[in-house]
C-alpha positions in Angstrom: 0.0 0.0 0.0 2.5 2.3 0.4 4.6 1.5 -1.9 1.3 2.5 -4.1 0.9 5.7 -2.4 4.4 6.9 -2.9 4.6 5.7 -6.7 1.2 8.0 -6.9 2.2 11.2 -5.2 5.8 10.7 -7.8 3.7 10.6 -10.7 1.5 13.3 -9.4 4.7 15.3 -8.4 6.6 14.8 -12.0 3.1 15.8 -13.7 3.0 19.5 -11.5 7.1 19.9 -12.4 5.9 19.4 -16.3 3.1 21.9 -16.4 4.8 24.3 -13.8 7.5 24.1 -16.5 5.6 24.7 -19.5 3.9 27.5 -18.2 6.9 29.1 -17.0 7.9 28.7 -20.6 4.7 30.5 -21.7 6.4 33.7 -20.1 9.2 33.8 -22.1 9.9 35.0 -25.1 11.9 31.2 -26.0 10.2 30.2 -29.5 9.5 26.6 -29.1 11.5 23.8 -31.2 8.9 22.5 -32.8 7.2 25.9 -33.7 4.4 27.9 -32.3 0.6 26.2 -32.6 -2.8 28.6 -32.6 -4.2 27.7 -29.6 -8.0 27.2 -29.5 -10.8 28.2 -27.7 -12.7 25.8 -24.8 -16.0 25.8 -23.4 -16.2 27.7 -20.0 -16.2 24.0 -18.4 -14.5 22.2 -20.4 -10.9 20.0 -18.6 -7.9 21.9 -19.0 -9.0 25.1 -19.7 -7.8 26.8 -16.5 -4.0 26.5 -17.9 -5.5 27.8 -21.2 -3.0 30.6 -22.3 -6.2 32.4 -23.8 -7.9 32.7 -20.0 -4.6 33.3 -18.3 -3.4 36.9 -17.3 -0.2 37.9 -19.6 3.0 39.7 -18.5 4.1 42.9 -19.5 7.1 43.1 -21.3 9.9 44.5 -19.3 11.9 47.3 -20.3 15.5 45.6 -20.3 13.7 43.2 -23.2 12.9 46.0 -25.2 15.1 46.4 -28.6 16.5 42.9 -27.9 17.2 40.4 -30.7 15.0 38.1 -28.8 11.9 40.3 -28.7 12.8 40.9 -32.4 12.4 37.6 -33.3 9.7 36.8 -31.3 7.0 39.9 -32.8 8.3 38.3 -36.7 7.5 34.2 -35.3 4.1 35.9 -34.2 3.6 37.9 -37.4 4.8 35.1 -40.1 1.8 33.0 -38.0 -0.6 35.8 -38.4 0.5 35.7 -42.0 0.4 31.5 -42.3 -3.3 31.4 -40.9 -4.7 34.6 -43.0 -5.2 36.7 -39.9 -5.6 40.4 -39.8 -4.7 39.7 -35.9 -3.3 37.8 -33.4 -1.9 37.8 -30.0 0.7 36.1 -27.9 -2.1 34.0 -25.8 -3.4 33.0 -28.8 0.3 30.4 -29.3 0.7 29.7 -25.9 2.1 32.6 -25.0 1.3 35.0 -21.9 3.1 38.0 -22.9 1.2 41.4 -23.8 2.2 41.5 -26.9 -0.2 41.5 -30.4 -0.2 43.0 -34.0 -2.7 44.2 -36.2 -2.9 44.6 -40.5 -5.2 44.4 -42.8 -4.5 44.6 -46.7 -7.4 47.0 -48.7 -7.6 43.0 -51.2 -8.8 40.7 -48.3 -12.3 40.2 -49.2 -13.1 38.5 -45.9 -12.1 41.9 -44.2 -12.8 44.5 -47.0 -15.0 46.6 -44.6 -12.4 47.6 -42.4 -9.9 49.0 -45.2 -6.4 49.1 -45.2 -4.7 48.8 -41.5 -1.1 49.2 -41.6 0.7 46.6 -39.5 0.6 47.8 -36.2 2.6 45.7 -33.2 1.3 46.9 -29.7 3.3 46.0 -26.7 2.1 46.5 -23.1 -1.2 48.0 -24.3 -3.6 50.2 -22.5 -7.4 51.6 -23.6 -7.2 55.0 -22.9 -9.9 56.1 -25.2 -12.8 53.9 -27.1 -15.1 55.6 -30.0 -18.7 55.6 -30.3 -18.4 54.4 -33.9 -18.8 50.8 -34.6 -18.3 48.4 -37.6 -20.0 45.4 -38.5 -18.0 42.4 -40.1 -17.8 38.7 -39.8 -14.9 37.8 -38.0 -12.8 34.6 -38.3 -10.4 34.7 -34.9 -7.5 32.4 -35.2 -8.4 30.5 -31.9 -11.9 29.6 -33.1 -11.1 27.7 -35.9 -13.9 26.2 -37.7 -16.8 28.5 -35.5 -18.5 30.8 -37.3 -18.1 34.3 -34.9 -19.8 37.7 -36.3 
């Protein structure tokens, strides 16, 4: 029996250590080996959405990371998936990543987005709302985590 116990609470222990570990990692600005991956919506109580990077509160970028080749690199991994997936968005909880960090363009030939017009790529680090206008636009909307939903 206790033999039973202790080979539980290791297995319990290593399984903490891992996803202590990974979302340590979702802190960083590290680009995984294998590539980043659009991470996807879940169901408010769905298993496993609690370490969700797209529920979890991101961290501001420091100032010592600023102009580093390592904050270079990660805003052109995050835009070249924008790009991949045909997004006119996308943000760093949106690849695993809890960093407040996300970029915005639109081209005037997207058809899907012709409404809004042309948006110049815009990367926004750290942002704050400071002002909101009245005006609104409608469009259908196609965010990168909701793959296969239909969202207006």
């Amino acid at each position: 029996m206790a033999h039973n116990v202790f080979v539980c609470l290791t297995i319990f222990t290593t399984r903490v250590l891992q996803s202590c570990g990974s979302m340590e990692m979702s802190y960083t600005l590290a680009i995984p080996e294998e590539g980043f991956q659009v991470v996807q919506h879940m169901p408010k109580k769905a298993e496993g959405r609690e370490q969700n990077t797209l529920y979890l509160s991101p961290r501001t970028i420091k100032e010592k990371e600023f102009n580093t080749p390592e904050l270079n690199t990660y805003i052109d991994s995050l835009y070249a998936m924008m790009l991949l997936k045909d997004g006119v968005g996308i943000a760093s909880n949106q690849i695993g990543k809890r960093l407040q960090i996300f970029i915005i363009e639109a081209e005037n030939d997207n058809p899907r987005y012709n409404v809004l017009g042309s948006v110049p790529k815009q990367i926004f680090i750290n942002p704050l709302i400071t002002k909101t206008s009245q005006s609104r636009k409608n469009f259908w909307h196609g965010c990168l985590s909701a793959e296969n939903q239909q969202r207006g």
